[in-house]
Backbone as numpy.savetxt, mean C-alpha at the origin, in Angstrom:
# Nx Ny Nz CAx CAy CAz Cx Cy Cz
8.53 9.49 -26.15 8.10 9.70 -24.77 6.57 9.69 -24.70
6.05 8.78 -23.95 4.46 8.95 -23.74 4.58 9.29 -22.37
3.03 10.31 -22.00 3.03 11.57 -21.69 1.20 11.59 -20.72
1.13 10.72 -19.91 -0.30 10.57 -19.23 -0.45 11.45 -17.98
-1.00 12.92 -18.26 -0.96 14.08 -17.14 -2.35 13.75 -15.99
-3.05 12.53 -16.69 -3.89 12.17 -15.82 -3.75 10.83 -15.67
-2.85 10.02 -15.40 -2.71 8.42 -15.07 -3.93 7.82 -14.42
-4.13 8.15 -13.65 -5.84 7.57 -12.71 -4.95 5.65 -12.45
-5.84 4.77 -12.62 -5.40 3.49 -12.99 -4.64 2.99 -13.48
-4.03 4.13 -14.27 -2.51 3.44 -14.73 -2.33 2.56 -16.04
-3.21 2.53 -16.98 -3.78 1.77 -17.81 -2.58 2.32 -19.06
-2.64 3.88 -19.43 -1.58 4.15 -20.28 -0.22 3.50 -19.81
0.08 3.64 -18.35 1.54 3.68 -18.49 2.41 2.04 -18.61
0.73 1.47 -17.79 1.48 0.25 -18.00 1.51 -0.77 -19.32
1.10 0.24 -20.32 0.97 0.04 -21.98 2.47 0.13 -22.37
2.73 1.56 -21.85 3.95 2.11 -22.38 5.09 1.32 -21.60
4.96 0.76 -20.97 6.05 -0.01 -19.99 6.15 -1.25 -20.83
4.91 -1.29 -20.91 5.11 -2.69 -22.02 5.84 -3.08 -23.40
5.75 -1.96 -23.95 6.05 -1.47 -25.34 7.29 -1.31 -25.11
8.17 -0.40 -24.35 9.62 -0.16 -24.05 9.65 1.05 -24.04
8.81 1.84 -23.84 8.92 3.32 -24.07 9.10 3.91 -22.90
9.98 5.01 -22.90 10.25 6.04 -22.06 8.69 6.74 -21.79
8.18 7.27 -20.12 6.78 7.34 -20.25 6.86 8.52 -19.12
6.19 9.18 -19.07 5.34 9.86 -17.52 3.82 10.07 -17.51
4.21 9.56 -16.18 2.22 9.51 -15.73 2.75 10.64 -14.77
1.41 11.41 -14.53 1.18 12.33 -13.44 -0.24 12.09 -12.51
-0.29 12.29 -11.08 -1.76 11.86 -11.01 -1.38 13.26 -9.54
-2.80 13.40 -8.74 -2.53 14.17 -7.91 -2.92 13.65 -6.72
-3.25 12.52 -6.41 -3.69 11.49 -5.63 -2.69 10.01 -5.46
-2.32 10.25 -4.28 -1.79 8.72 -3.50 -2.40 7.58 -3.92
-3.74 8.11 -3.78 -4.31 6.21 -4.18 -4.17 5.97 -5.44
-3.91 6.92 -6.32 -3.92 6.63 -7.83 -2.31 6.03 -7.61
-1.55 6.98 -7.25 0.47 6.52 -7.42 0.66 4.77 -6.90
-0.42 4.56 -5.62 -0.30 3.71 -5.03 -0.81 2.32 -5.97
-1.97 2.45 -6.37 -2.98 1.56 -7.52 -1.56 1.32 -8.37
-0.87 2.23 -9.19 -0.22 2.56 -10.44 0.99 1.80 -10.20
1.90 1.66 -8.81 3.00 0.84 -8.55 2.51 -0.56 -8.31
1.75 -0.86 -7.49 1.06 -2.03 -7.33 1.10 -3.04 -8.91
0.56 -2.16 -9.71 -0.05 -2.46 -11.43 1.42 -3.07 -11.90
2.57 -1.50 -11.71 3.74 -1.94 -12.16 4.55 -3.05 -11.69
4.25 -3.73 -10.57 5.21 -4.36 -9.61 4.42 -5.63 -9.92
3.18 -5.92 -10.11 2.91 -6.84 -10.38 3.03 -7.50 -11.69
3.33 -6.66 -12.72 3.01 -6.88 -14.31 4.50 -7.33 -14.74
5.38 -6.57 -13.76 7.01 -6.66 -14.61 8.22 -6.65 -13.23
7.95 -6.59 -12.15 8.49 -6.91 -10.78 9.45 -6.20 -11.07
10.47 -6.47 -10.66 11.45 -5.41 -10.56 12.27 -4.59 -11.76
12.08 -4.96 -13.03 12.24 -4.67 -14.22 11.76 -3.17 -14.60
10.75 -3.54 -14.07 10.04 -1.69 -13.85 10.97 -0.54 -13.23
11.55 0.27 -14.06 12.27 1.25 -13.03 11.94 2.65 -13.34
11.57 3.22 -12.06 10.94 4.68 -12.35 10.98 5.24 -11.37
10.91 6.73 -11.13 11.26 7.41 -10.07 9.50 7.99 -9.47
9.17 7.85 -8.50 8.35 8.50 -7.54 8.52 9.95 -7.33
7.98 11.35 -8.09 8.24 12.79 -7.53 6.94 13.28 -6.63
7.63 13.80 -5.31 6.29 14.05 -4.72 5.84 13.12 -3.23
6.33 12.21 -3.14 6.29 11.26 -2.61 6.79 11.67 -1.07
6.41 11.51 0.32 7.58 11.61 1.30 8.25 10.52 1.30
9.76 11.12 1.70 10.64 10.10 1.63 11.51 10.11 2.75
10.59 11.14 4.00 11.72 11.26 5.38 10.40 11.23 5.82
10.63 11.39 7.47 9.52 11.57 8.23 8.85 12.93 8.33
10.17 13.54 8.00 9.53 15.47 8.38 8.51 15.57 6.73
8.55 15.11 5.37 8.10 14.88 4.36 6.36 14.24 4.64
6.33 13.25 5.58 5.33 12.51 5.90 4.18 13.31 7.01
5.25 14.24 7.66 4.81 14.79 8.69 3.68 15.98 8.28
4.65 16.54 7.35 3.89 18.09 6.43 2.95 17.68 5.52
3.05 15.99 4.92 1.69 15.70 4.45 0.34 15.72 4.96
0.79 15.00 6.68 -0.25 14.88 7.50 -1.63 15.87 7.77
0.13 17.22 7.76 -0.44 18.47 8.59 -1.51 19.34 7.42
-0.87 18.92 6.09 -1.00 20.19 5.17 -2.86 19.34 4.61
-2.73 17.83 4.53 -3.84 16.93 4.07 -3.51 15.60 4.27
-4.39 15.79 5.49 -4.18 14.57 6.70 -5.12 13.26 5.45
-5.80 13.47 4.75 -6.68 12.18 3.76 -5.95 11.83 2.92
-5.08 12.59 2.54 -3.87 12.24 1.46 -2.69 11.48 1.95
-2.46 12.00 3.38 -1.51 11.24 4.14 -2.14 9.74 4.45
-3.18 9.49 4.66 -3.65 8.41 5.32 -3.48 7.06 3.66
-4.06 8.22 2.55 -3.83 7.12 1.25 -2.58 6.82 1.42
-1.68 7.53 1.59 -0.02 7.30 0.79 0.60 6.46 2.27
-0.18 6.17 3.37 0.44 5.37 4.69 -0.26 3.69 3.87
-1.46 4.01 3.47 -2.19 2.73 3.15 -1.45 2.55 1.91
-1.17 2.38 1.03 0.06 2.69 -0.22 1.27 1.98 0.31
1.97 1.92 1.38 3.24 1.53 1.56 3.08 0.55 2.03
2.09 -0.46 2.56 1.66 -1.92 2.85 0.99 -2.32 1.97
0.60 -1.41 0.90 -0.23 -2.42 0.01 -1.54 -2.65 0.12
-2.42 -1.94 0.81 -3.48 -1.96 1.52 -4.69 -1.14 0.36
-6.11 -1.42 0.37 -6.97 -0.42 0.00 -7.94 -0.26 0.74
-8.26 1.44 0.66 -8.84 2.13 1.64 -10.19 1.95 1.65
-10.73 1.54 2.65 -11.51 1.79 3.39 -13.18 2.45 2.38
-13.45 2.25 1.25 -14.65 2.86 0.56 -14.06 4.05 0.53
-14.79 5.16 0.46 -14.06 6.57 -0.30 -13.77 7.14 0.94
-13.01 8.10 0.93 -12.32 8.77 1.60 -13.24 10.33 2.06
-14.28 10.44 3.96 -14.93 11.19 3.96 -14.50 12.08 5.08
-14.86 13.25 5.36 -14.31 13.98 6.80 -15.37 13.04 7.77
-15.10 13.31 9.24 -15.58 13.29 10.08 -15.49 12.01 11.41
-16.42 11.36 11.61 -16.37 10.87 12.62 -14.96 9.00 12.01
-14.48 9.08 12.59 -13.58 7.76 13.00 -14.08 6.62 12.60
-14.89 5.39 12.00 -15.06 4.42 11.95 -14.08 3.15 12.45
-12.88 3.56 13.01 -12.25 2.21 12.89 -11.31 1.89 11.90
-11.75 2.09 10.61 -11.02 1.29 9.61 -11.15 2.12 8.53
-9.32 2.51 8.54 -9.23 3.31 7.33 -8.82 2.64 5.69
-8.30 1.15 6.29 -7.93 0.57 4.83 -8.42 -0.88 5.28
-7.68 -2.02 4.50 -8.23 -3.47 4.55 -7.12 -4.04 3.16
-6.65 -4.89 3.85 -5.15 -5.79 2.73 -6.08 -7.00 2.87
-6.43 -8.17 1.75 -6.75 -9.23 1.73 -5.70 -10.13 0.96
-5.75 -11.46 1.70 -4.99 -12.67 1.11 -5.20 -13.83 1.10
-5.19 -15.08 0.98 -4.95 -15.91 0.87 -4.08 -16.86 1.60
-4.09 -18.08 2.64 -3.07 -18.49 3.06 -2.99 -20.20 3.22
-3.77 -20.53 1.64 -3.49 -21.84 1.76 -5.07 -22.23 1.55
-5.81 -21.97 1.76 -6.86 -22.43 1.77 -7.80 -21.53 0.53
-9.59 -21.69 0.33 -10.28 -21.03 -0.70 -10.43 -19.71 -0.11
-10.58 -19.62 1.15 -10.74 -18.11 1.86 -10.23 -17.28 1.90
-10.88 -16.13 1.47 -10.04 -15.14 1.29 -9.82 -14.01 2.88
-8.65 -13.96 3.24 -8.39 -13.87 4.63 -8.43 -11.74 5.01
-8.67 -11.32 5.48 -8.71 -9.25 5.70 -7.74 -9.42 7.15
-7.51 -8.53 6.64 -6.41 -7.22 7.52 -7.01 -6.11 7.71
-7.27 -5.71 9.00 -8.17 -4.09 8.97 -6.92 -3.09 9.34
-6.78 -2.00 9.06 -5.98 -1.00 9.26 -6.56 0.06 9.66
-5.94 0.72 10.56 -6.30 2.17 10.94 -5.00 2.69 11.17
-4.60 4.27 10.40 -4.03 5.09 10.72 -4.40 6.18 11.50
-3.69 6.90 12.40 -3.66 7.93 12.85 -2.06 8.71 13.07
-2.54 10.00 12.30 -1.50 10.74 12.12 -1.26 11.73 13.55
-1.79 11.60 14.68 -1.76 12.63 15.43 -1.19 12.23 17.34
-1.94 12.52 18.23 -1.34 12.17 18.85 -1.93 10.65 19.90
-0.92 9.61 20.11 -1.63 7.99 20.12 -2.52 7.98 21.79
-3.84 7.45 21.73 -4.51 7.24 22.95 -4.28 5.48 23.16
-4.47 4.85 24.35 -4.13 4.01 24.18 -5.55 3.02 24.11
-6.68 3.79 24.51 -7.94 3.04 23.67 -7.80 3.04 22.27
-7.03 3.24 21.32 -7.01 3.25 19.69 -6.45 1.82 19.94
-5.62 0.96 20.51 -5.91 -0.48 20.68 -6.47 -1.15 21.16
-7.07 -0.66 22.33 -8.54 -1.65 22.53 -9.54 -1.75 21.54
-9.65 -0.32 20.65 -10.87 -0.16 19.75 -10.53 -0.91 18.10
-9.26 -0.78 18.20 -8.55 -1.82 16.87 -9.31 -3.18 17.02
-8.98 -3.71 18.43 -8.73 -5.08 18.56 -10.31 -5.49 18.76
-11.67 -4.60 19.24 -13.12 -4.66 19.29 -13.25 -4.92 17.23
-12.30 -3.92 16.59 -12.81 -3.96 15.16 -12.31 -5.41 14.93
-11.18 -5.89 14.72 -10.88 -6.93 14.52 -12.01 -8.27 14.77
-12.98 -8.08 16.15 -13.63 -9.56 16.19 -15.00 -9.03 15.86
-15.34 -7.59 15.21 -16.64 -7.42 14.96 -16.58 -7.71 13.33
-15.71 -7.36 12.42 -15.31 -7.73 11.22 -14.73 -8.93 10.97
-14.27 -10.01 11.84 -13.63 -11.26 11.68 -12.41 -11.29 10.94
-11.72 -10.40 11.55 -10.48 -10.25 10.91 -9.75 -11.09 11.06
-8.74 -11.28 10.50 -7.25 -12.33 10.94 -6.62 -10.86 11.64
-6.14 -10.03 11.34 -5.14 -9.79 11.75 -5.04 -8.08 11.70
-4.86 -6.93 12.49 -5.51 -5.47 13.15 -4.06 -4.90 13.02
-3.57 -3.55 12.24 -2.96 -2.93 12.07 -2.61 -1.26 12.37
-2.53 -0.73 13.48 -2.20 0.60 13.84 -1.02 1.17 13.05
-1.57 2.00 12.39 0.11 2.97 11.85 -0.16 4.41 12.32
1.34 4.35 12.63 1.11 5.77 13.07 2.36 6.69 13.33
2.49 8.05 13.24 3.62 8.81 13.52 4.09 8.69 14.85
3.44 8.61 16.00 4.29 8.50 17.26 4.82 6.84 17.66
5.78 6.44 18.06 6.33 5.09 19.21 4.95 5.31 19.87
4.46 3.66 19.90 3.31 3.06 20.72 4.03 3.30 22.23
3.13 3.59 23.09 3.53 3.66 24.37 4.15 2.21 25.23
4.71 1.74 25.95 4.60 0.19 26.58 3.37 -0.16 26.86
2.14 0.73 27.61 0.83 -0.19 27.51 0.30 -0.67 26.54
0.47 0.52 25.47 0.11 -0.28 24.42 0.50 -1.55 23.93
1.75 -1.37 23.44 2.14 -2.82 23.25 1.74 -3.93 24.11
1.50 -3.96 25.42 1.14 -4.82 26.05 0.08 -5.31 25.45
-0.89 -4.34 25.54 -2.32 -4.60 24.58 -2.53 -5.29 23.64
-1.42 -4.96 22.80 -1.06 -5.83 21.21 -1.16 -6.92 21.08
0.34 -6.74 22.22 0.54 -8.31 22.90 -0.43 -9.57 23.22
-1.48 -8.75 24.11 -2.32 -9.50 24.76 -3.41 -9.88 23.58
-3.27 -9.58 22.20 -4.52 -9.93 21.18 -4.16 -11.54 20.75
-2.93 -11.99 20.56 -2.24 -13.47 20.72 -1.46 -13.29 19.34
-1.92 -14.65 18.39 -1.82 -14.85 17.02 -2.34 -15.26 16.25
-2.33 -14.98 14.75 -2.87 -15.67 13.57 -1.71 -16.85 13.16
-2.73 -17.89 13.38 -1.74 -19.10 12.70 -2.29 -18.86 11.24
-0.74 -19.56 10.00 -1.17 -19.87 9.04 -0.32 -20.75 8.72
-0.19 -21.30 7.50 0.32 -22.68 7.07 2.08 -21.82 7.03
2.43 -20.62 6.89 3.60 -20.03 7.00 4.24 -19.38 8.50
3.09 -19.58 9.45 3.85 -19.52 10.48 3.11 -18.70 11.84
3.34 -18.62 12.59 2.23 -17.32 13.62 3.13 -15.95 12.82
1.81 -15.35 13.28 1.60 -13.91 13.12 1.04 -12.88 13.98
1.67 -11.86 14.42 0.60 -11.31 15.67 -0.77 -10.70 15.24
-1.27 -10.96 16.05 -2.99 -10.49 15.09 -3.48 -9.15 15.74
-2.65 -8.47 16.47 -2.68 -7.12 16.53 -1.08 -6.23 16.33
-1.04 -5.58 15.39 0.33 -4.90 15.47 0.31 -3.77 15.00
0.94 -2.96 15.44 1.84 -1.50 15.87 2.89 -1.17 14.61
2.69 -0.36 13.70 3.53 -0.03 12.96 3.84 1.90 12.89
4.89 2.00 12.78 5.36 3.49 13.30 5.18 4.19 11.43
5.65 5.97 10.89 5.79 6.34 10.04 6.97 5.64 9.31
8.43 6.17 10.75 9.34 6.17 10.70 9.86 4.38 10.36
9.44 3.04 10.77 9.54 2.16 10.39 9.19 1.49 8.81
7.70 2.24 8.77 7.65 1.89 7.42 8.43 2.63 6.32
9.22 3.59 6.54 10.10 4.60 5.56 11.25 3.83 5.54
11.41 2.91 6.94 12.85 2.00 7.03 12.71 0.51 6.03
11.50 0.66 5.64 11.24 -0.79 5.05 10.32 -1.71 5.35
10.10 -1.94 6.82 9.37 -2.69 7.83 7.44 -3.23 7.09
7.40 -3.96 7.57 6.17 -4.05 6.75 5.27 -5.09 7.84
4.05 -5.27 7.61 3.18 -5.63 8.28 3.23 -7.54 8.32
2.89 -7.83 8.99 3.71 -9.48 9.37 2.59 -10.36 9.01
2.47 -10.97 7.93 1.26 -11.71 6.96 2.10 -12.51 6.82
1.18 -13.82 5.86 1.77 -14.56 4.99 1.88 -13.87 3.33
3.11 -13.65 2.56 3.08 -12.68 1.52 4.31 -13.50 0.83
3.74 -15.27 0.28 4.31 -15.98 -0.41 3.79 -15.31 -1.55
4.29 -15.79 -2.88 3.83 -15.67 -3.91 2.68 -15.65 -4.25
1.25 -14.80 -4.54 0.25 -15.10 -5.46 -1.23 -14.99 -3.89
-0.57 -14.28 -2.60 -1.36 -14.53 -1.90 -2.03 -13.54 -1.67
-1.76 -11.90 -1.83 -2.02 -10.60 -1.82 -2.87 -10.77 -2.61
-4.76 -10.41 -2.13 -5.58 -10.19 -2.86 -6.27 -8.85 -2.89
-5.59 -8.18 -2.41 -6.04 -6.71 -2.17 -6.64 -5.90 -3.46
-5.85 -5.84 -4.53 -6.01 -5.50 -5.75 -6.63 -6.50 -6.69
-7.08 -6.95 -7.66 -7.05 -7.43 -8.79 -5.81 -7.88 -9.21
-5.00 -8.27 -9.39 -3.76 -8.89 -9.48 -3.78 -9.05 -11.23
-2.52 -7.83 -11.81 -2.37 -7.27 -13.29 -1.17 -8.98 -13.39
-1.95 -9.11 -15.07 -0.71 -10.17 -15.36 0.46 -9.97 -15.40
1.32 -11.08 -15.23 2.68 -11.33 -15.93 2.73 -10.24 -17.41
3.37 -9.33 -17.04 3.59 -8.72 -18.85 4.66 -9.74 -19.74
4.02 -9.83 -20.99 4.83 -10.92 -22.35 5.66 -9.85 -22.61
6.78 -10.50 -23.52 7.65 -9.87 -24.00 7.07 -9.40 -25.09
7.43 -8.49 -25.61 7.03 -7.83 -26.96 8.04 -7.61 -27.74
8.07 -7.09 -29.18 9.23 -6.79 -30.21 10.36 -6.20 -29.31
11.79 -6.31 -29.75 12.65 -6.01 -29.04 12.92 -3.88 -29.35
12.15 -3.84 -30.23 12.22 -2.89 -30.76 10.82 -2.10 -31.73
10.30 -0.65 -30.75 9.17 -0.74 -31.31 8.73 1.19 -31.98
8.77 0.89 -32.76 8.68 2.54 -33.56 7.70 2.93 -33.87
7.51 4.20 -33.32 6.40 5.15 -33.24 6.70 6.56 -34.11
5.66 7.15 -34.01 5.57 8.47 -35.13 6.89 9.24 -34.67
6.94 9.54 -33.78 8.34 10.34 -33.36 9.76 9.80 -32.79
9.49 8.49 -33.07 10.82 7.93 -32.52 11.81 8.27 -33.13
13.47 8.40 -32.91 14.53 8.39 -33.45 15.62 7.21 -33.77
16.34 7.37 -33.98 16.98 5.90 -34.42 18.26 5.80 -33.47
17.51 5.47 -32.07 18.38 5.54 -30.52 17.57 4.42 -30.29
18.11 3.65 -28.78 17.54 2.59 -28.46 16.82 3.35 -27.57
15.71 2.18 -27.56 14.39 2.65 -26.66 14.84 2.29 -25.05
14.38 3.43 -24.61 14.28 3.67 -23.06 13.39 2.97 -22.31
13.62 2.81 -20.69 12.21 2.61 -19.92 12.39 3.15 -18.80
């Protein structure tokens, strides 16, 4: 069993994933869990199997994150699209933009997604002021998440921002995503063919290694993952 009580980047575990070993990382930060699945999902896709402790996994879970550490909530909302935040994480005034997903859609350019969460209660200038960030940053495409249902003006608003064409299809270039949707699965409406997510550094393909690999304390059981 390898044993990383400070994972950070994820660098041990995705050693030990490699190797075949049974492993735990611990970290106390979203953006680290978030970095650390990203790492895993990219290196070994679904082969990777491991359990998330800690994590919300209902809305009332998401809700008490908000309330208890609304900066922690905002990493672990930016975490479930795949997104990275926004430079470091500070109190105070609003900027606009709490995260930013980059990709690729056919061309050398590399294309941004601006995101803003808000955990509290929705005004419906938070989409006019999305959609001002969107053409002051040259975004493709403006992302609201948030715990409450967008009101109907809002959506209208959304509505009224049009679309991002790409070689995979329109896309709305302002959209509305709820807590409760993204816990259902739902995800933000990009092009997200193969190899186009540039958000991260993109961890290789992991090689196969010995089918079988012994360490100081191993036993003579087959190795776990």
């Amino acid at each position: 069993m390898v044993l990383d009580p400070f994972c950070g980047c994820g660098t041990t575990v995705t050693a030990a994933q490699k190797l075949g070993r049974r492993w735990i990382g611990i970290d106390i930060t979203h953006l680290a869990i978030g970095l650390i699945k990203t790492r895993l999902h990219d290196a070994y896709g679904d082969a990777a199997k491991y359990e998330v402790i800690g994590e919300p996994t209902t809305v009332e879970d998401a809700e008490r994150l908000a309330q208890d550490e609304p900066y922690q909530f905002q990493a672990w909302a930016l975490g479930l699209v795949g997104a990275r935040q926004s430079g470091a994480i500070k109190k105070g005034a609003d900027k606009g933009i709490d995260g930013r997903l980059y990709f690729h859609d056919g061309s050398d350019k590399t294309r941004q997604i601006v995101i803003s969460v808000k955990a509290g209660k929705l005004h419906a200038n938070y989409v006019r002021d999305l959609a001002g960030v969107i053409g002051r940053k040259k975004a493709e495409i403006g992302v609201l998440l948030s715990f409450d249902q967008p009101t109907k003006p809002m959506r209208a608003e959304a509505a009224s921002a049009g679309f991002y064409t790409s070689p995979w299809g329109s896309h709305p270039r302002l959209q509305l995503l709820t807590v409760g949707e993204l816990l259902d699965g739902k995800r933000i409406d990009y092009p997200q063919t193969a190899g186009v997510n540039r958000t991260y550094k993109q961890a290789p393909k992991a090689k196969k290694v010995a089918e079988k690999v012994r360490g100081l304390f191993d036993k003579d059981e087959p190795t776990e993952s």
